[in-house]
C-alpha positions as CSV (number, residue, x, y, z in Angstrom):
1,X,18.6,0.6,12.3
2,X,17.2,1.3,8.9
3,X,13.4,2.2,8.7
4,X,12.6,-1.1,6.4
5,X,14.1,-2.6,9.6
6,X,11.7,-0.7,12.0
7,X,9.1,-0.8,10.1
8,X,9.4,-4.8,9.6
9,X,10.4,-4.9,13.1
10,X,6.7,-3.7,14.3
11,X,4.7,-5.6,11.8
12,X,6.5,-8.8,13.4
13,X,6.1,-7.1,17.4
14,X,2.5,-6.6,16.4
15,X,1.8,-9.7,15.1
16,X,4.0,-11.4,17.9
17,X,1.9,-9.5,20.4
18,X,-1.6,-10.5,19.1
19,X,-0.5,-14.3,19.1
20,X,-2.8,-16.0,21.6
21,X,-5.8,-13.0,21.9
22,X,-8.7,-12.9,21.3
23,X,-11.4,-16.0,20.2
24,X,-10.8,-18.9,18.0
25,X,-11.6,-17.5,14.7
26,X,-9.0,-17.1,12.4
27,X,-9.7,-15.2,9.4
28,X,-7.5,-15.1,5.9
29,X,-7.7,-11.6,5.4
30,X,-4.0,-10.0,6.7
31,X,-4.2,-7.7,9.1
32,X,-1.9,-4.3,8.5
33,X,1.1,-4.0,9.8
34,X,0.1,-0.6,12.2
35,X,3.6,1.6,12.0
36,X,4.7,5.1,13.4
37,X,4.2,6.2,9.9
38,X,0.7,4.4,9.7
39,X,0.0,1.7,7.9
40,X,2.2,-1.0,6.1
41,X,1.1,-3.0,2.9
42,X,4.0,-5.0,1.2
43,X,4.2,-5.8,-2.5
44,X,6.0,-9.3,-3.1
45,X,7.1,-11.2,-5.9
46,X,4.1,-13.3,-5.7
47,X,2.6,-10.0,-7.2
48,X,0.2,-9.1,-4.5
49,X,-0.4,-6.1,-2.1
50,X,-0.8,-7.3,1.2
51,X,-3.6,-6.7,2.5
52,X,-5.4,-6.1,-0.6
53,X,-7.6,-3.8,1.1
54,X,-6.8,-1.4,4.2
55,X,-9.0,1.1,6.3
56,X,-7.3,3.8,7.6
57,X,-8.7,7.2,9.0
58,X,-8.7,10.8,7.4
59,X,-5.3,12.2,7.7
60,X,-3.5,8.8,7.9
61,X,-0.6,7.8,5.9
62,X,0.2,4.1,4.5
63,X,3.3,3.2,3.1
64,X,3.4,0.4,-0.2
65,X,7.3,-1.1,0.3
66,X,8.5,-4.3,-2.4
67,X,9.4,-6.6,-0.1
68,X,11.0,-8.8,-2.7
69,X,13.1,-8.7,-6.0
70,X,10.8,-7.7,-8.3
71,X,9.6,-3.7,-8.9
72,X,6.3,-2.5,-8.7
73,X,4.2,0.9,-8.7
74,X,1.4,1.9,-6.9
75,X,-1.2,3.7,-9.0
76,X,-4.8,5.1,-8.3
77,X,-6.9,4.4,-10.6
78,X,-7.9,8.1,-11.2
79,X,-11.7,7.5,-12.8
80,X,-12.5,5.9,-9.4
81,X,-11.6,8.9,-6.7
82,X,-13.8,10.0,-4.5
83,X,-14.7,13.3,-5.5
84,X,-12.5,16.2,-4.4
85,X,-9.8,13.5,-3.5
86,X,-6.1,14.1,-4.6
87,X,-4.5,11.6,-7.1
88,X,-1.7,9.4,-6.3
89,X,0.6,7.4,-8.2
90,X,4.4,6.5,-7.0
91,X,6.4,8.8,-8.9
92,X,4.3,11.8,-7.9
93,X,2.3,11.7,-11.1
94,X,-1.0,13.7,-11.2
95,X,-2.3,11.8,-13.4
96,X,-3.1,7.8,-14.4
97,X,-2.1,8.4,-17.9
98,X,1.5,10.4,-17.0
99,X,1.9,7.2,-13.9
100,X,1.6,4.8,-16.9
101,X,3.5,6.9,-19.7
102,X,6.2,7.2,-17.6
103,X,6.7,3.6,-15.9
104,X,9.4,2.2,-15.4
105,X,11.7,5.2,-16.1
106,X,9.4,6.8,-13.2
107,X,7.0,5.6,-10.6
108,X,9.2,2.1,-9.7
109,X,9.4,0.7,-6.5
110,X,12.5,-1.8,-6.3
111,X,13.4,-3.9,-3.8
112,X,13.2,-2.5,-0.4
113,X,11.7,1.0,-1.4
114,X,8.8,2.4,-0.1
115,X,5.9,5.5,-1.1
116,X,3.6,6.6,0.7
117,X,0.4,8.5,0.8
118,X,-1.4,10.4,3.5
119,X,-5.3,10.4,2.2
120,X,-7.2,13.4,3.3
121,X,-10.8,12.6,1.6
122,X,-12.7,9.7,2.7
123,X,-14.3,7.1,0.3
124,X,-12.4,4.4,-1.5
125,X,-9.2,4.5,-3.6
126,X,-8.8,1.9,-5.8
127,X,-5.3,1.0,-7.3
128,X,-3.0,-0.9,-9.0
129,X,0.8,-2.2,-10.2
130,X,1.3,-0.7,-13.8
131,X,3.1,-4.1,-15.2
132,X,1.2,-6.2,-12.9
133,X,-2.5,-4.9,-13.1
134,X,-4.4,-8.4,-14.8
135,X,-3.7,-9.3,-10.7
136,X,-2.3,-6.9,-9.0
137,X,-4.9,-4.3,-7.4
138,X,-5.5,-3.2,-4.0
139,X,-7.7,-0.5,-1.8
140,X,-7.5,1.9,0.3
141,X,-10.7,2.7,2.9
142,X,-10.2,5.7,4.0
143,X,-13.4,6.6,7.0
């Protein structure tokens, strides 16, 4: 089985599973998809990271994959680090201006890629998708 398989595979188990728990309150915020490699948010053609926002703990990995047809990136916006955090950019850029230089040549998630990042600072990480930032923007809560 390929890892896009497992990895879809346990978002749908852990969904399945929580079916039925739990109160009446349903809430519209997406809950991650909790993997062996951490957590899952998916970019769609719809041109959204879902979920928008994640919290995660130091030392944890999430992993960005395109779940449809069209490409995206997945870049920090560097300005708004936490302070002694590490950029991140697909592509492995260390910097926001070198992510956006170089997209699309570098730093493009197609269809059924993934890239991930393990955060080891705490505080937020904004980012975004280089063609589709008007919309397209996310977080990352790392605690």
């Amino acid at each position: 089985m390929h890892r896009r398989t497992i990895l879809r595979a346990s978002g749908v188990a852990l969904v399945g599973g929580l079916a039925g728990c739990g109160g009446s309150e349903s809430t519209d915020t997406p809950t991650p998809a909790e993997t062996d490699a951490g957590t899952l948010v998916e970019m769609n053609d719809g041109l959204n990271f879902e979920p928008a926002e994640v919290t995660v703990s130091v030392g944890d990995t999430v992993t960005w994959e395109t779940v449809g047809s069209v490409a995206h990136s997945v870049t920090a916006y560097e300005d708004e680090l936490p302070e002694d955090a590490t950029y991140f950019a697909s592509g492995g850029f260390d910097s926001e201006s070198a992510a956006r230089d170089n997209y699309p040549a570098e730093g493009s998630v197609g269809a059924d890629e993934t890239y991930e990042n393990t955060f080891e600072t705490a505080g937020e990480f904004p980012y975004f998708c280089i063609p589709h930032e008007s919309g397209m923007k996310g977080t990352v809560v790392v605690e």
